[in-house]
C-alpha positions as CSV (number, residue, x, y, z in Angstrom):
1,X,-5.5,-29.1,39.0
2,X,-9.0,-30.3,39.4
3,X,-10.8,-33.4,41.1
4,X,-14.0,-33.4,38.9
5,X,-16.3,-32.8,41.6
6,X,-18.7,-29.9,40.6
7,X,-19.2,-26.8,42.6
8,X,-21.6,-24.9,40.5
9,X,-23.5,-24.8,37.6
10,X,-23.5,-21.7,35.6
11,X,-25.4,-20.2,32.3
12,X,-23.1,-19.5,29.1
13,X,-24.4,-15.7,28.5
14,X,-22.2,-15.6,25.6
15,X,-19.2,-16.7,23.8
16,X,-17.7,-14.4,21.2
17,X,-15.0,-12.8,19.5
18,X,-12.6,-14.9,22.3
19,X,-14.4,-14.4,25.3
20,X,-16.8,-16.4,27.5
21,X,-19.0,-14.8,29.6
22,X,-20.6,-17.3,32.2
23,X,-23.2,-16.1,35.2
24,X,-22.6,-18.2,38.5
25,X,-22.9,-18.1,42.1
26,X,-19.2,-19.1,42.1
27,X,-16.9,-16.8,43.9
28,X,-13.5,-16.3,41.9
29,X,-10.6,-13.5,41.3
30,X,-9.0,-12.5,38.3
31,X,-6.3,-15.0,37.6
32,X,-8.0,-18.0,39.3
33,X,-8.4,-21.1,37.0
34,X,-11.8,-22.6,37.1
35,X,-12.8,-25.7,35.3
36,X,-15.8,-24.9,32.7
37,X,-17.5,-28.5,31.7
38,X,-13.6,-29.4,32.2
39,X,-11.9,-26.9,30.5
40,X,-9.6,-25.5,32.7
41,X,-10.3,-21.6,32.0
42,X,-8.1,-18.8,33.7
43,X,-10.4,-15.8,34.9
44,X,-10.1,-12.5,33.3
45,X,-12.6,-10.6,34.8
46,X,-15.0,-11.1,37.8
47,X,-18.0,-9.2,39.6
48,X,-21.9,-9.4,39.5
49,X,-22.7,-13.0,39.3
50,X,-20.3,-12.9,36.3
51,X,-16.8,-14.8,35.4
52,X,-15.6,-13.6,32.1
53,X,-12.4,-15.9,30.2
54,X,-10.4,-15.4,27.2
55,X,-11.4,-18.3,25.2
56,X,-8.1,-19.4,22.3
57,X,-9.2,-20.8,18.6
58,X,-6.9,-24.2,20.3
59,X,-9.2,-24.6,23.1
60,X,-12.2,-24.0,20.9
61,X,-11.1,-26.6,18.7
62,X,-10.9,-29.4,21.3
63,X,-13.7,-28.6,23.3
64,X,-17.5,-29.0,22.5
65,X,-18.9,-25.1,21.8
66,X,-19.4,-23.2,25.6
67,X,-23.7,-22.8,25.1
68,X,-26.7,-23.4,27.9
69,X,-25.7,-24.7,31.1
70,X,-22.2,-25.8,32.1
71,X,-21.0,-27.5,35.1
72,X,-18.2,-25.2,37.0
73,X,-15.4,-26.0,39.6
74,X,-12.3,-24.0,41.3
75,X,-9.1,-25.4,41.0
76,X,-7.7,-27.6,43.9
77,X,-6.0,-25.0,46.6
78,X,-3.3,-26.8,48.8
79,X,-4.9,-28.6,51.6
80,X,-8.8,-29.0,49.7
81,X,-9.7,-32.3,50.0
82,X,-9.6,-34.2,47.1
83,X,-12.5,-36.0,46.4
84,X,-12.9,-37.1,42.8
85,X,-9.8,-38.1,40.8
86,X,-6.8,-36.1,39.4
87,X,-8.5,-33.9,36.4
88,X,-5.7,-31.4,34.7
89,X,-9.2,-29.7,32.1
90,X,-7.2,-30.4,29.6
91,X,-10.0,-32.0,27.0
92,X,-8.7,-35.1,25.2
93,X,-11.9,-35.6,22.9
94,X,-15.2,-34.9,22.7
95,X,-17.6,-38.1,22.6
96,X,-21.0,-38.3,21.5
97,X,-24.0,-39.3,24.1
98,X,-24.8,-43.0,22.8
99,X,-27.9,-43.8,24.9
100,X,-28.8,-43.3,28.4
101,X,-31.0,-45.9,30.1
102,X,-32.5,-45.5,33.9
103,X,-30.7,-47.9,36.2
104,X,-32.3,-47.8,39.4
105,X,-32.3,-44.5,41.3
106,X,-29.7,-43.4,38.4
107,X,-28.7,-43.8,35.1
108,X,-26.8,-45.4,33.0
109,X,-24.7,-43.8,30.1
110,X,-22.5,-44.9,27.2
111,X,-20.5,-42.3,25.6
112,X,-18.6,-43.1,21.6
113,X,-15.2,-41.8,22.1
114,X,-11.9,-41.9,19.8
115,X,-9.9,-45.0,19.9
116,X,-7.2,-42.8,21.9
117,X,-9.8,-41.9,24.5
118,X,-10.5,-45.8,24.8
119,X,-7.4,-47.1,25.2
120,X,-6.9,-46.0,28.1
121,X,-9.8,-46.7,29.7
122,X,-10.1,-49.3,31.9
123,X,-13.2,-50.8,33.8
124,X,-13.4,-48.6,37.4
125,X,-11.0,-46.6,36.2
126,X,-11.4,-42.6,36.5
127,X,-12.8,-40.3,33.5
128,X,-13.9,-37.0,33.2
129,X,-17.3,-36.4,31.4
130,X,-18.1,-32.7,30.8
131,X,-15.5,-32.0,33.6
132,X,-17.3,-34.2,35.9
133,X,-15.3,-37.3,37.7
134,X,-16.8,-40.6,36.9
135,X,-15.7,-44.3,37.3
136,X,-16.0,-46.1,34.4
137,X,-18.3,-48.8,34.4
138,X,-18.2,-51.0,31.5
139,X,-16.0,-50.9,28.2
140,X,-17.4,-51.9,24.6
141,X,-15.6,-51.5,21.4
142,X,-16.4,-48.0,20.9
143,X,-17.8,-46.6,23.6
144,X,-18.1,-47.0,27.8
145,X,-20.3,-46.8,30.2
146,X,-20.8,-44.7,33.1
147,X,-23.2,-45.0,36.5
148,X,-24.5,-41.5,37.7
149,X,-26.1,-42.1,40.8
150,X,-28.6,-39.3,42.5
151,X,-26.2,-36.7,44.0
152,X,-24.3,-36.7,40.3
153,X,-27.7,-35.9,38.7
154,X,-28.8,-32.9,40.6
155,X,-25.3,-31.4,41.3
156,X,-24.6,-31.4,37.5
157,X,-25.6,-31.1,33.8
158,X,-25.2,-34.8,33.4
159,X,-28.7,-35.0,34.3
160,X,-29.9,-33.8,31.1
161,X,-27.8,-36.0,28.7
162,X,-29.2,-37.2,25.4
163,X,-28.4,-39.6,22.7
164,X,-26.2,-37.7,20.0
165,X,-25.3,-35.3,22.3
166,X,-21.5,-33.8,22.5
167,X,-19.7,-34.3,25.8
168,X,-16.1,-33.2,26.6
169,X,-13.6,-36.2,27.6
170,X,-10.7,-36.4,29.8
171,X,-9.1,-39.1,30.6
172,X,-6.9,-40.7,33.8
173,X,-3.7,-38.9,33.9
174,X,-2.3,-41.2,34.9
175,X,-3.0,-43.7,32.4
176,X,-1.7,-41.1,30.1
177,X,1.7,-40.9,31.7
178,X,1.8,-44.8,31.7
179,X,1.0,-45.2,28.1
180,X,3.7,-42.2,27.4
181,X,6.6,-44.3,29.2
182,X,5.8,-47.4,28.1
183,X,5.4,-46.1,23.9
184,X,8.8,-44.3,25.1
185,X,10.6,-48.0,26.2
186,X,9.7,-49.9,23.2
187,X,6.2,-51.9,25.1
């Protein structure tokens, strides 16, 4: 489990045949999962500014490609705080960068996303952009909004978002689990 809040940003060195090869400053062993722009990834080999993961054609197929700069965080060990919301890295959809305006000291971005992805959002509700835990901040038929303030800028990729641009969704788990029960009882 994850809580969206970024711990590192690492380089993509390559991704090939399987295997993603990312340099970091991150410290993780062999087995660890780390989050890579929200994919949770399980680490297969470690050393030298390196973290190497075995990459599957399923996760390649949710996720947008692994290339330039990606925003990295451990897993949640018992007794972490937990500062963002619940994020499993399990990708829902990728959305596509709609615009991105300055709002003040920040900026303000609205990301297209799949009906599914949508639905359950709600308006300060939790979602996961390129691994990253955001409130949402406004909903519109088929996109919503998010408000990156400073900090989220320079502790993250998010900083460099343009318009067309692929992004890697997660939604609320919780919303998820709602949605299951309620599909499951008829409402």
């Amino acid at each position: 489990m994850f809580t969206g809040i970024v711990r590192d940003r690492g380089r993509v060195d390559s991704c090939e045949n399987g295997r993603l090869s990312v340099e970091t400053a991150l410290r993780a062993a062999v087995g660890d999962s780390v989050a890579v722009d929200g994919v949770c990834l399980t680490v297969v080999e470690a050393g030298d500014g390196r973290l190497a993961f075995d990459v599957v054609p399923e996760t390649l197929s949710r996720a947008k490609p692994f290339r330039g700069v990606v925003n990295l965080e451990p897993a949640v060990r018992a007794g972490d705080p937990l500062g963002g919301h619940y994020v499993q890295g399990h990708v829902d959809a990728v959305g596509s960068v709609q615009s991105v305006e300055a709002e003040g000291e920040g900026l303000r971005v609205f990301v297209e996303a799949p009906a599914d992805v949508l639905g359950h959002c709600v308006e300060k509700g939790s979602i996961a952009v390129d691994g990253v835990s955001l409130t949402v901040a406004e909903l519109a038929d088929d996109a919503f909004a998010v408000a990156l303030v400073p900090h989220t800028l320079e502790a993250t990729t998010l900083s460099s978002l343009t318009p067309g641009q692929a992004v890697n969704l997660e939604v609320d788990v919780l919303a998820k689990y709602v949605d299951r029960l309620l599909q499951a009882r008829g409402g």
